[in-house]
MDAnalysis code that builds the backbone (N, CA, C; Angstrom):
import MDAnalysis as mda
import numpy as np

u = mda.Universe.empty(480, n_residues=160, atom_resindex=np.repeat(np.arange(160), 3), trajectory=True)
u.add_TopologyAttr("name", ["N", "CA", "C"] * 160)
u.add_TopologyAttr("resid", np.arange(1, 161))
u.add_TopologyAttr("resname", ["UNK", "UNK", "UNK", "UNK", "UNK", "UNK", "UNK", "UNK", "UNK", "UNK", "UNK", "UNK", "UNK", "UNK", "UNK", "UNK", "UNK", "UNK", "UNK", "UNK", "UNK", "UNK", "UNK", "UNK", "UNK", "UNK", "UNK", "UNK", "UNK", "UNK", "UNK", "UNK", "UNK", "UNK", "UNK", "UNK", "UNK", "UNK", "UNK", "UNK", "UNK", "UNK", "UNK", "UNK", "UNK", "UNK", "UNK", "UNK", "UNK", "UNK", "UNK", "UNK", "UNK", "UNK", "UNK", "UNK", "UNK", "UNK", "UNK", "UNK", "UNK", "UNK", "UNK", "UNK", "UNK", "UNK", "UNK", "UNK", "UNK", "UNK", "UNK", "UNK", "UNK", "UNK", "UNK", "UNK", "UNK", "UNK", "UNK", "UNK", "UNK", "UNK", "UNK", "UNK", "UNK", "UNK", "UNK", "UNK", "UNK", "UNK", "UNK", "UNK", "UNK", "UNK", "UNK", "UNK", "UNK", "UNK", "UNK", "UNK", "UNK", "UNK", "UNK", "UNK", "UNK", "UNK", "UNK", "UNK", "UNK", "UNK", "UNK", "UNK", "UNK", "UNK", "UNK", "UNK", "UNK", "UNK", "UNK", "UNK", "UNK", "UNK", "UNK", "UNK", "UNK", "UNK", "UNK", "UNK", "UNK", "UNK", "UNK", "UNK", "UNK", "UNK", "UNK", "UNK", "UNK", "UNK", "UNK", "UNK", "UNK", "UNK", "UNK", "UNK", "UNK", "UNK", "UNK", "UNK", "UNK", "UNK", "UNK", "UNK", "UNK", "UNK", "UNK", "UNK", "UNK", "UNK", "UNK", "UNK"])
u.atoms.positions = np.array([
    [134.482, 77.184, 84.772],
    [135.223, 76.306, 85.663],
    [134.961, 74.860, 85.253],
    [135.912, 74.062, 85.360],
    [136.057, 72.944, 84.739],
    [136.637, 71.688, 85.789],
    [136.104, 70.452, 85.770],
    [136.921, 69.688, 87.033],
    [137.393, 68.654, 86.229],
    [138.909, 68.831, 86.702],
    [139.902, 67.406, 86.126],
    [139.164, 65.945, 86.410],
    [139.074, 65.209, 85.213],
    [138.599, 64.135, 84.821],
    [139.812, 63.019, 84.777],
    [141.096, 63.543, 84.638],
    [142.007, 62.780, 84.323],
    [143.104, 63.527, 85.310],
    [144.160, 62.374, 85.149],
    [145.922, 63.328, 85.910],
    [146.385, 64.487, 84.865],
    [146.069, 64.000, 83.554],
    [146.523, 65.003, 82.423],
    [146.089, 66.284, 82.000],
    [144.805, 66.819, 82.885],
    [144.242, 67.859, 83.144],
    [144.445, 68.956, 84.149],
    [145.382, 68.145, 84.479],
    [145.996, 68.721, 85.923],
    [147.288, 69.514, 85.382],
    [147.286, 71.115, 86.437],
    [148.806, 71.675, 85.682],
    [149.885, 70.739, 86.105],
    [150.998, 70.976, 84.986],
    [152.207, 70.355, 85.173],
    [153.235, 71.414, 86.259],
    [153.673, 70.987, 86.783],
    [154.776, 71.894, 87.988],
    [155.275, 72.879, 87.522],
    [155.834, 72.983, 86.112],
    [156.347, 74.025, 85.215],
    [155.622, 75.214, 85.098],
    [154.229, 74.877, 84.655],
    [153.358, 75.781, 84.563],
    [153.205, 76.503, 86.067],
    [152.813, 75.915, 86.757],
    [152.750, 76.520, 88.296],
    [154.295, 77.266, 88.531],
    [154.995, 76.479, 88.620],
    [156.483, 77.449, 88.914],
    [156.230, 78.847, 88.054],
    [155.221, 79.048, 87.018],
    [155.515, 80.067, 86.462],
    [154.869, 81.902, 86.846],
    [153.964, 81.008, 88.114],
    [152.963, 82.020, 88.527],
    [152.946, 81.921, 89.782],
    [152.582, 83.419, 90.725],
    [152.142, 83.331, 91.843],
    [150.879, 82.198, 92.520],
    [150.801, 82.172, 93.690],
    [149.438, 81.671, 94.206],
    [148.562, 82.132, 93.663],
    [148.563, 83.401, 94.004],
    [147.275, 84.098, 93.808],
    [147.065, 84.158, 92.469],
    [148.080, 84.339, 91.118],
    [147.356, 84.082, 89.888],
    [146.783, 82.605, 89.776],
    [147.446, 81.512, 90.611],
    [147.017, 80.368, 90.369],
    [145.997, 80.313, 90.874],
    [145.234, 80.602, 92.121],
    [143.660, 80.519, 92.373],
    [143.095, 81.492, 91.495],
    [143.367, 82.287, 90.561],
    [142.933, 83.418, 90.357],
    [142.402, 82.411, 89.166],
    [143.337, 81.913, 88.349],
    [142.796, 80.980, 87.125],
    [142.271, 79.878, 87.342],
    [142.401, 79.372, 88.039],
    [141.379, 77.876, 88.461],
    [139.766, 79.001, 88.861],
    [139.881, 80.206, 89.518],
    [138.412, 80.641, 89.912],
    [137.955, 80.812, 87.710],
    [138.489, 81.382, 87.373],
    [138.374, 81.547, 85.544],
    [138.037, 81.051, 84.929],
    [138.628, 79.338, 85.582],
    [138.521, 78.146, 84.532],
    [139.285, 77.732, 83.915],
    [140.741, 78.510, 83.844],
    [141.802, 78.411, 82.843],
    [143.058, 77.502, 83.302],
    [142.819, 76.557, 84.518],
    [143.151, 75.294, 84.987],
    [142.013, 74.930, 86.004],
    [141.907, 73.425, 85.658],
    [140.809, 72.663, 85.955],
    [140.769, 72.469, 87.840],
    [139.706, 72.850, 88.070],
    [139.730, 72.251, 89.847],
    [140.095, 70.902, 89.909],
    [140.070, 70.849, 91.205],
    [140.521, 68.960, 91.470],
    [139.309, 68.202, 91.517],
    [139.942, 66.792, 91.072],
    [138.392, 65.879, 91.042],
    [137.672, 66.084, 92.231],
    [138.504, 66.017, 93.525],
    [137.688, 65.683, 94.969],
    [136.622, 66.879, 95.099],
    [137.028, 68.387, 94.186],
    [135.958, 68.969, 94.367],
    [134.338, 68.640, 93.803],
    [134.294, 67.850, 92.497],
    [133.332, 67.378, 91.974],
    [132.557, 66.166, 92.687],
    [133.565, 65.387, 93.411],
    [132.815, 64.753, 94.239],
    [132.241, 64.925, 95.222],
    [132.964, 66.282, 95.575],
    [132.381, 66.973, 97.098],
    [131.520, 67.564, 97.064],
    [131.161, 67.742, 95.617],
    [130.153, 68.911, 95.176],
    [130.403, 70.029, 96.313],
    [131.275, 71.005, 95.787],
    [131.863, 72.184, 96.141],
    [132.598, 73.161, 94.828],
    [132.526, 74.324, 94.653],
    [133.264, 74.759, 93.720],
    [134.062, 76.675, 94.413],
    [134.753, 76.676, 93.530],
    [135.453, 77.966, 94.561],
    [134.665, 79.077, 93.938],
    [134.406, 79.804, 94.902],
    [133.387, 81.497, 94.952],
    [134.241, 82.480, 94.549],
    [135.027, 82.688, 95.485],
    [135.570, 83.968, 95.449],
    [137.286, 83.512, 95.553],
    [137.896, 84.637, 95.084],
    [139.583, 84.678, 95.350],
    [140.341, 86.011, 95.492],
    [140.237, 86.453, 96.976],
    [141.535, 87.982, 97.499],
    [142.724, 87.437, 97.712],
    [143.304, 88.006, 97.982],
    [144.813, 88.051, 98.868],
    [144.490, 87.892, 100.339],
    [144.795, 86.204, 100.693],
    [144.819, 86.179, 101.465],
    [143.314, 85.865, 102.103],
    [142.343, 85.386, 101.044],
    [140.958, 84.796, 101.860],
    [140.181, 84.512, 100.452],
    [139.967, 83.105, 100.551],
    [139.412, 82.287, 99.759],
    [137.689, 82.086, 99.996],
    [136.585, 81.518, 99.547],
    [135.462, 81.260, 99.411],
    [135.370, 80.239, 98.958],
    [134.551, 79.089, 99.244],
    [134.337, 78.075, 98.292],
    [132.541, 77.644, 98.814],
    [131.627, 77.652, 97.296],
    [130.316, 76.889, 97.600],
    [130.557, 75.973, 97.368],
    [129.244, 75.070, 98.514],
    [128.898, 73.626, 98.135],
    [127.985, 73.101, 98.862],
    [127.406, 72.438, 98.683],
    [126.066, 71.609, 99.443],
    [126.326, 69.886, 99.352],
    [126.133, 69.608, 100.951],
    [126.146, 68.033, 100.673],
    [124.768, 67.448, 100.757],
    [124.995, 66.732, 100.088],
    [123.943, 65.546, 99.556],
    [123.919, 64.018, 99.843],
    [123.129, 63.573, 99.972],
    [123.096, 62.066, 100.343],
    [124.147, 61.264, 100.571],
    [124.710, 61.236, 99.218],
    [126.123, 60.718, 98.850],
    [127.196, 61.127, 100.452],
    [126.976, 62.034, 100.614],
    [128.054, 62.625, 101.732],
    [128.122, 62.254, 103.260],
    [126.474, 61.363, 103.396],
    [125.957, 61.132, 105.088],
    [127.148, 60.010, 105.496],
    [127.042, 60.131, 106.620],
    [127.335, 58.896, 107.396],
    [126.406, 57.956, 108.113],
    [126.313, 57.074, 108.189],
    [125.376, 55.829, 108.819],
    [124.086, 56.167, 109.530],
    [124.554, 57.394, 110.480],
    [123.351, 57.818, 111.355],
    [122.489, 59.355, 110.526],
    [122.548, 59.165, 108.758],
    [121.990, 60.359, 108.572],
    [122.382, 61.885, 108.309],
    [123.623, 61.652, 108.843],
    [124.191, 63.229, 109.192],
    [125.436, 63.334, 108.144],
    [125.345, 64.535, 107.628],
    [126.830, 64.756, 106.905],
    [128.103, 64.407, 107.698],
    [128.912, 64.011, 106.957],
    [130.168, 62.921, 107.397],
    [131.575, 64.143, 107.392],
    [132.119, 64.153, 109.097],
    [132.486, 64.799, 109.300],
    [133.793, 65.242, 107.810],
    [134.177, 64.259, 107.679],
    [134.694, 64.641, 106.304],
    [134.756, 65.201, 105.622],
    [133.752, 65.690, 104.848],
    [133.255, 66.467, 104.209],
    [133.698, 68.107, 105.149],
    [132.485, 68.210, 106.263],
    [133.174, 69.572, 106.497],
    [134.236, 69.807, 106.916],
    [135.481, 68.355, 107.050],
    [136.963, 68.914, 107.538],
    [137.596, 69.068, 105.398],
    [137.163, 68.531, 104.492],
    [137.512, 68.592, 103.125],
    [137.466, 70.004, 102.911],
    [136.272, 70.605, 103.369],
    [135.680, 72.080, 102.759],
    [136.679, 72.981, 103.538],
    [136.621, 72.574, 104.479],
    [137.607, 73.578, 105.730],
    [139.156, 73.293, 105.359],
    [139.778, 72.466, 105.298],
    [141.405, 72.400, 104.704],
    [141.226, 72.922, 103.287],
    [140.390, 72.589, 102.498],
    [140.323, 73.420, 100.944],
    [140.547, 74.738, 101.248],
    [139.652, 75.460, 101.945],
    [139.680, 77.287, 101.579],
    [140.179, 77.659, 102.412],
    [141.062, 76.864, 103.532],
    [142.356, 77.563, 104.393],
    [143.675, 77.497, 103.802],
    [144.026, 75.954, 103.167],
    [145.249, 76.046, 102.370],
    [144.847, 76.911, 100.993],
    [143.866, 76.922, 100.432],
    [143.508, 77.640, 99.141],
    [144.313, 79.282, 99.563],
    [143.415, 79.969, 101.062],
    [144.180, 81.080, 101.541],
    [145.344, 81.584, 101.318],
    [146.209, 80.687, 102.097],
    [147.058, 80.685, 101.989],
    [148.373, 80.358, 100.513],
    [147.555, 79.607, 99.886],
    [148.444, 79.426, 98.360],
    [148.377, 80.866, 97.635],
    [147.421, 81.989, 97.805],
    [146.968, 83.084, 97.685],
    [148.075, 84.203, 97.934],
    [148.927, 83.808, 98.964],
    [150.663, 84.012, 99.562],
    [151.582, 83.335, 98.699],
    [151.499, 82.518, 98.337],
    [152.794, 82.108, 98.247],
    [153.234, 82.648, 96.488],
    [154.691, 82.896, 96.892],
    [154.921, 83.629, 96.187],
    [155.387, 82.733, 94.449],
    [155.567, 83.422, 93.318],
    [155.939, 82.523, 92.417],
    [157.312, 81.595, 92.058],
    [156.999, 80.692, 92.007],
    [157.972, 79.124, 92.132],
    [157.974, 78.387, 93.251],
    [157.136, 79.105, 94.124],
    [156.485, 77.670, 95.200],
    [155.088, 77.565, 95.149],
    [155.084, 76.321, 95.891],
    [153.751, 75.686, 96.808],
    [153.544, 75.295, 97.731],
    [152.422, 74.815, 98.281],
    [151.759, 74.560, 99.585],
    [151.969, 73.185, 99.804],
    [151.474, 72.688, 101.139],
    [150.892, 71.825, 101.553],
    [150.735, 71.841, 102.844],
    [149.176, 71.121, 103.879],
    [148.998, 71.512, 104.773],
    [149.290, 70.532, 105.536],
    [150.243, 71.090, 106.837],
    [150.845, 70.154, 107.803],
    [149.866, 69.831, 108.686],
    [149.033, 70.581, 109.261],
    [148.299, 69.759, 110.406],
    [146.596, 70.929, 109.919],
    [145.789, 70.511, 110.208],
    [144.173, 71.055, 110.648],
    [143.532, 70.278, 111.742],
    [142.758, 71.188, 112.216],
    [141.882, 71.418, 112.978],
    [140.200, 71.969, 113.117],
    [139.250, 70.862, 113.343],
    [138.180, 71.428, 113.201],
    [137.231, 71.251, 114.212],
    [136.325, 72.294, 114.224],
    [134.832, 71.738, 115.354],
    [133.444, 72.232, 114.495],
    [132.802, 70.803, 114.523],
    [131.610, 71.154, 113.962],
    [130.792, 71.738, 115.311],
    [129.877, 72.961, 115.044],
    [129.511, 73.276, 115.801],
    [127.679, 72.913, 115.855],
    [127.240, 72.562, 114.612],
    [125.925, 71.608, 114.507],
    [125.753, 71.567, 113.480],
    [124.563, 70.349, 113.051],
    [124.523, 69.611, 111.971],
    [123.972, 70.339, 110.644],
    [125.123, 69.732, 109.733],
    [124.211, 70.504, 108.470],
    [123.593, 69.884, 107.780],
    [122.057, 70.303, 107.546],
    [120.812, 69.371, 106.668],
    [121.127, 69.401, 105.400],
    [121.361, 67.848, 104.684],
    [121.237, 67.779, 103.566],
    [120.742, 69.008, 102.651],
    [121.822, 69.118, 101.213],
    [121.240, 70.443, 100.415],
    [121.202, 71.531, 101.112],
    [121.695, 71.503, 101.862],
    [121.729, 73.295, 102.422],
    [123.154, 73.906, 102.097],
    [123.013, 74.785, 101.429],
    [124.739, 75.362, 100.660],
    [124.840, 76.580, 101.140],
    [126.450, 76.091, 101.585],
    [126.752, 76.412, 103.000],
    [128.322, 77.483, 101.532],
    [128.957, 78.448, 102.523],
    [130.169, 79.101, 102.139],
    [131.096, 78.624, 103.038],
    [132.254, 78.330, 102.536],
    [133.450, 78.118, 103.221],
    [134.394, 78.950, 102.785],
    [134.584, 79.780, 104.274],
    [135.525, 80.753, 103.944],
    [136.850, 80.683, 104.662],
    [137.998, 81.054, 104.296],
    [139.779, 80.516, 104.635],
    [140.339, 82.619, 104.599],
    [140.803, 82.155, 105.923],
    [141.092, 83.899, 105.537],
    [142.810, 83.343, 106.454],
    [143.625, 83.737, 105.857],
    [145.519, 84.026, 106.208],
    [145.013, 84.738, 107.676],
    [146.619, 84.065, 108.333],
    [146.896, 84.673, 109.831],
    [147.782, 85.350, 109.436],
    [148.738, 84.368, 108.851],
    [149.791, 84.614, 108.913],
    [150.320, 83.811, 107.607],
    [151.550, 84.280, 106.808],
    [152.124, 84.299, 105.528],
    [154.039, 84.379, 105.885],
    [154.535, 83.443, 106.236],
    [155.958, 83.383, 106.561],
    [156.696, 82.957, 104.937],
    [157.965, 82.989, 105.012],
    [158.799, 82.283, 104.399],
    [158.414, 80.815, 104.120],
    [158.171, 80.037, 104.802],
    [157.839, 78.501, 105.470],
    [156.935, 77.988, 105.796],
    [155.883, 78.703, 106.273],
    [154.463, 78.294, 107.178],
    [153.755, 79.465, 106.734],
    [152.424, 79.352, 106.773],
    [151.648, 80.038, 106.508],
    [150.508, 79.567, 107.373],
    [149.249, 80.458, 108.472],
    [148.401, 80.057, 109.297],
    [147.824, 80.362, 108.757],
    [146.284, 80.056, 108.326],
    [144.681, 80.258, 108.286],
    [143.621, 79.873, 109.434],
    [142.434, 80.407, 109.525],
    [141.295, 80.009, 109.978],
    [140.348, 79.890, 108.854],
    [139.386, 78.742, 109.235],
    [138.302, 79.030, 108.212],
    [136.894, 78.935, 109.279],
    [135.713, 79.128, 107.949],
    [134.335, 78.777, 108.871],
    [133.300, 78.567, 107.865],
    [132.534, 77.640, 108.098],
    [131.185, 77.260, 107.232],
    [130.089, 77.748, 107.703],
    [129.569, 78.531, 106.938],
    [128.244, 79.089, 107.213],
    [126.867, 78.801, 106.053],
    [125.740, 79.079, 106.203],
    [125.171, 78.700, 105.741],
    [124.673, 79.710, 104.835],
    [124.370, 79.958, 102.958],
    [124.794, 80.627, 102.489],
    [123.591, 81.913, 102.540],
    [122.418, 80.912, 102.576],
    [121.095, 82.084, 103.060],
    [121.146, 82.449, 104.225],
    [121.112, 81.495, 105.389],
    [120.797, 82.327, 106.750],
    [122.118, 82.985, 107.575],
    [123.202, 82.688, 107.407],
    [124.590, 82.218, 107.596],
    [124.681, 81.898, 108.952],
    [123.938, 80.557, 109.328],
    [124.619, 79.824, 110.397],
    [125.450, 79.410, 110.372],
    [126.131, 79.214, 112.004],
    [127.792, 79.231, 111.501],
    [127.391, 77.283, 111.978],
    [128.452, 76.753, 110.800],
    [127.777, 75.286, 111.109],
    [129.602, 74.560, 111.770],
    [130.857, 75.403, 111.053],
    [131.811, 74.513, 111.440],
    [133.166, 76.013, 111.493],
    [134.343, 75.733, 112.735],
    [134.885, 76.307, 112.339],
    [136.380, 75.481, 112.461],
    [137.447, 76.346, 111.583],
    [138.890, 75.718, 111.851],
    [140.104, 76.109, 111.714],
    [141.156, 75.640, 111.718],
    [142.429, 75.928, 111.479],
    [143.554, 75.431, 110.881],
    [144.557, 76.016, 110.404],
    [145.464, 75.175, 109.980],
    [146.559, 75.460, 109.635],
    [147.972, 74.991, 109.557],
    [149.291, 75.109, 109.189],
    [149.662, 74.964, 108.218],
    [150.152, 75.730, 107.099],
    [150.897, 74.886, 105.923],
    [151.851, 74.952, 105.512],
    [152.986, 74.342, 105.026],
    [154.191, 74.306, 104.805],
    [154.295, 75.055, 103.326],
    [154.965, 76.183, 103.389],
    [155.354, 76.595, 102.214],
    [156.599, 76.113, 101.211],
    [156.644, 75.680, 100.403],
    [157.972, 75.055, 99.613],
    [158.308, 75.451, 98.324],
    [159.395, 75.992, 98.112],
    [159.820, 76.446, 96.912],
    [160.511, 75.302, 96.100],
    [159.614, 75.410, 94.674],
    [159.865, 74.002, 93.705],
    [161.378, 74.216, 93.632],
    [161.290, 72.926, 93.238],
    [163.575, 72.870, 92.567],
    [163.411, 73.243, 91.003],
    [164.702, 73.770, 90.716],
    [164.716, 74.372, 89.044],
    [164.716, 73.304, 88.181],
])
Protein backbone atom coordinates (compact mmCIF):
# COMPACT_ATOMS: atom_id res chain seq x y z
CA UNK A 1 0.00 0.00 0.00
CA UNK A 2 1.20 3.19 -1.11
CA UNK A 3 -0.08 6.96 -0.26
CA UNK A 4 -0.46 9.57 -3.08
CA UNK A 5 2.25 12.15 -2.76
CA UNK A 6 1.03 14.04 -5.70
CA UNK A 7 -2.61 14.67 -7.80
CA UNK A 8 -0.82 12.46 -10.49
CA UNK A 9 -0.88 9.41 -8.35
CA UNK A 10 -4.26 9.54 -8.03
CA UNK A 11 -6.59 7.25 -10.49
CA UNK A 12 -7.80 9.11 -13.42
CA UNK A 13 -11.88 8.77 -13.75
CA UNK A 14 -11.33 6.48 -16.77
CA UNK A 15 -9.61 4.04 -14.89
CA UNK A 16 -12.30 4.00 -12.12
CA UNK A 17 -15.22 4.02 -14.70
CA UNK A 18 -13.57 0.80 -15.55
CA UNK A 19 -14.22 -1.16 -12.33
CA UNK A 20 -16.63 -1.88 -9.68
CA UNK A 21 -16.35 -0.36 -6.04
CA UNK A 22 -15.50 -3.21 -4.67
CA UNK A 23 -12.58 -4.01 -7.16
CA UNK A 24 -11.65 -0.43 -6.47
CA UNK A 25 -11.25 -0.85 -2.60
CA UNK A 26 -10.15 -4.20 -3.38
CA UNK A 27 -6.91 -2.58 -5.19
CA UNK A 28 -6.18 0.37 -3.15
CA UNK A 29 -6.35 -2.58 -0.02
CA UNK A 30 -3.30 -4.37 -2.72
CA UNK A 31 -1.61 -1.31 -3.35
CA UNK A 32 -2.33 -1.24 -6.98
CA UNK A 33 -3.82 2.47 -6.60
CA UNK A 34 -2.41 4.70 -4.08
CA UNK A 35 -4.60 5.70 -0.81
CA UNK A 36 -5.32 9.35 -0.31
CA UNK A 37 -2.84 11.75 1.20
CA UNK A 38 -5.34 12.63 4.19
CA UNK A 39 -4.85 9.00 5.06
CA UNK A 40 -1.03 9.47 5.69
CA UNK A 41 -1.67 12.35 7.59
CA UNK A 42 -4.23 10.74 9.63
CA UNK A 43 -2.05 8.02 10.12
CA UNK A 44 -4.74 5.45 9.26
CA UNK A 45 -4.49 2.77 6.58
CA UNK A 46 -7.35 0.34 5.28
CA UNK A 47 -7.48 -3.37 7.02
CA UNK A 48 -9.86 -5.17 5.53
CA UNK A 49 -12.34 -5.04 2.30
CA UNK A 50 -16.08 -7.33 1.99
CA UNK A 51 -19.05 -6.43 0.26
CA UNK A 52 -20.47 -4.09 1.93
CA UNK A 53 -18.10 -3.49 5.25
CA UNK A 54 -14.87 -1.86 5.24
CA UNK A 55 -11.99 -1.77 8.16
CA UNK A 56 -9.55 0.80 8.46
CA UNK A 57 -6.33 0.95 11.22
CA UNK A 58 -4.94 3.88 12.78
CA UNK A 59 -3.68 5.50 15.88
CA UNK A 60 -3.61 9.19 16.70
CA UNK A 61 -0.74 10.87 17.82
CA UNK A 62 0.19 14.18 19.08
CA UNK A 63 -0.06 15.78 15.83
CA UNK A 64 -3.93 14.97 16.04
CA UNK A 65 -4.80 16.67 19.81
CA UNK A 66 -6.69 19.58 20.23
CA UNK A 67 -5.72 22.40 22.76
CA UNK A 68 -7.04 20.62 25.85
CA UNK A 69 -4.89 17.32 25.11
CA UNK A 70 -7.49 15.17 23.67
CA UNK A 71 -7.75 13.78 20.13
CA UNK A 72 -9.53 16.33 17.88
CA UNK A 73 -12.88 15.42 17.18
CA UNK A 74 -11.86 15.40 13.59
CA UNK A 75 -9.97 12.91 13.36
CA UNK A 76 -12.57 10.41 14.74
CA UNK A 77 -15.38 12.05 12.43
CA UNK A 78 -12.27 11.54 9.28
CA UNK A 79 -11.95 7.75 10.37
CA UNK A 80 -15.76 7.35 10.65
CA UNK A 81 -16.86 9.04 7.08
CA UNK A 82 -13.68 7.05 5.56
CA UNK A 83 -14.93 3.36 6.33
CA UNK A 84 -18.70 4.25 5.96
CA UNK A 85 -18.41 5.87 2.49
CA UNK A 86 -15.42 3.30 1.81
CA UNK A 87 -18.65 0.66 2.65
CA UNK A 88 -20.55 1.73 0.68
CA UNK A 89 -18.25 2.46 -2.61
CA UNK A 90 -17.95 -1.49 -1.99
CA UNK A 91 -21.80 -1.21 -3.76
CA UNK A 92 -21.49 0.78 -6.18
CA UNK A 93 -21.63 -0.67 -9.18
CA UNK A 94 -19.05 -0.20 -12.27
CA UNK A 95 -19.02 3.41 -13.93
CA UNK A 96 -20.04 5.14 -10.81
CA UNK A 97 -19.07 6.80 -7.61
CA UNK A 98 -19.67 8.05 -4.29
CA UNK A 99 -19.85 10.90 -2.30
CA UNK A 100 -21.08 11.49 1.19
CA UNK A 101 -24.06 13.81 1.67
CA UNK A 102 -24.42 14.21 5.29
CA UNK A 103 -22.57 12.16 8.63
CA UNK A 104 -23.10 11.83 11.86
CA UNK A 105 -21.11 11.10 14.90
CA UNK A 106 -20.87 10.56 18.85
CA UNK A 107 -17.76 10.15 20.54
CA UNK A 108 -18.55 8.08 23.25
CA UNK A 109 -14.99 8.65 25.32
CA UNK A 110 -11.66 9.73 24.91
CA UNK A 111 -9.10 8.08 22.96
CA UNK A 112 -5.41 8.07 24.55
CA UNK A 113 -2.85 9.02 22.35
CA UNK A 114 -1.25 5.81 20.30
CA UNK A 115 -3.90 3.61 21.07
CA UNK A 116 -4.93 1.89 17.54
CA UNK A 117 -8.19 1.80 17.38
CA UNK A 118 -10.33 -0.23 14.08
CA UNK A 119 -12.77 1.61 12.21
CA UNK A 120 -15.31 -0.32 10.94
CA UNK A 121 -18.25 0.94 8.04
CA UNK A 122 -20.69 -1.83 7.45
CA UNK A 123 -23.83 -0.88 4.39
CA UNK A 124 -27.56 -0.45 5.53
CA UNK A 125 -28.54 0.02 2.70
CA UNK A 126 -27.25 0.08 -1.22
CA UNK A 127 -30.00 1.98 -3.56
CA UNK A 128 -29.71 3.16 -7.09
CA UNK A 129 -28.84 6.80 -5.54
CA UNK A 130 -28.10 6.66 -1.83
CA UNK A 131 -26.46 4.26 -0.10
CA UNK A 132 -26.68 4.16 4.18
CA UNK A 133 -23.80 2.98 6.46
CA UNK A 134 -23.02 2.87 10.17
CA UNK A 135 -19.65 2.81 11.46
CA UNK A 136 -17.76 2.36 14.99
CA UNK A 137 -14.23 2.81 16.50
CA UNK A 138 -13.03 0.45 18.73
CA UNK A 139 -10.01 -0.13 20.24
CA UNK A 140 -7.90 -2.74 18.46
CA UNK A 141 -6.60 -4.78 21.66
CA UNK A 142 -9.29 -4.29 24.17
CA UNK A 143 -12.11 -3.22 21.73
CA UNK A 144 -13.54 -0.33 23.52
CA UNK A 145 -16.05 1.13 21.73
CA UNK A 146 -14.59 4.81 21.64
CA UNK A 147 -16.97 6.46 18.70
CA UNK A 148 -19.97 5.57 16.79
CA UNK A 149 -21.77 6.86 13.37
CA UNK A 150 -23.62 7.32 10.35
CA UNK A 151 -24.04 8.35 7.07
CA UNK A 152 -25.65 9.05 3.58
CA UNK A 153 -24.06 8.90 0.30
CA UNK A 154 -24.97 9.90 -2.95
CA UNK A 155 -24.36 7.41 -5.55
CA UNK A 156 -23.47 8.88 -9.16
CA UNK A 157 -22.92 7.36 -12.33
CA UNK A 158 -19.80 9.03 -14.27
CA UNK A 159 -20.78 10.64 -17.85
CA UNK A 160 -19.22 8.70 -20.97
Amino acid sequence: MFTATSIDQLPEFEDVKAISGLEFMQKMLAGEIARPPISGLLNYQIDTVEPQKVIFRGTPEFEHCNPLRGIHGGWYGTLLDSCMACAVMTTVPQGSVYTTLEYKINITRALPIGTEILATGIVDHAGRSTGVAHGEIRGAQDGKLYATGSTTCLIMKLPD
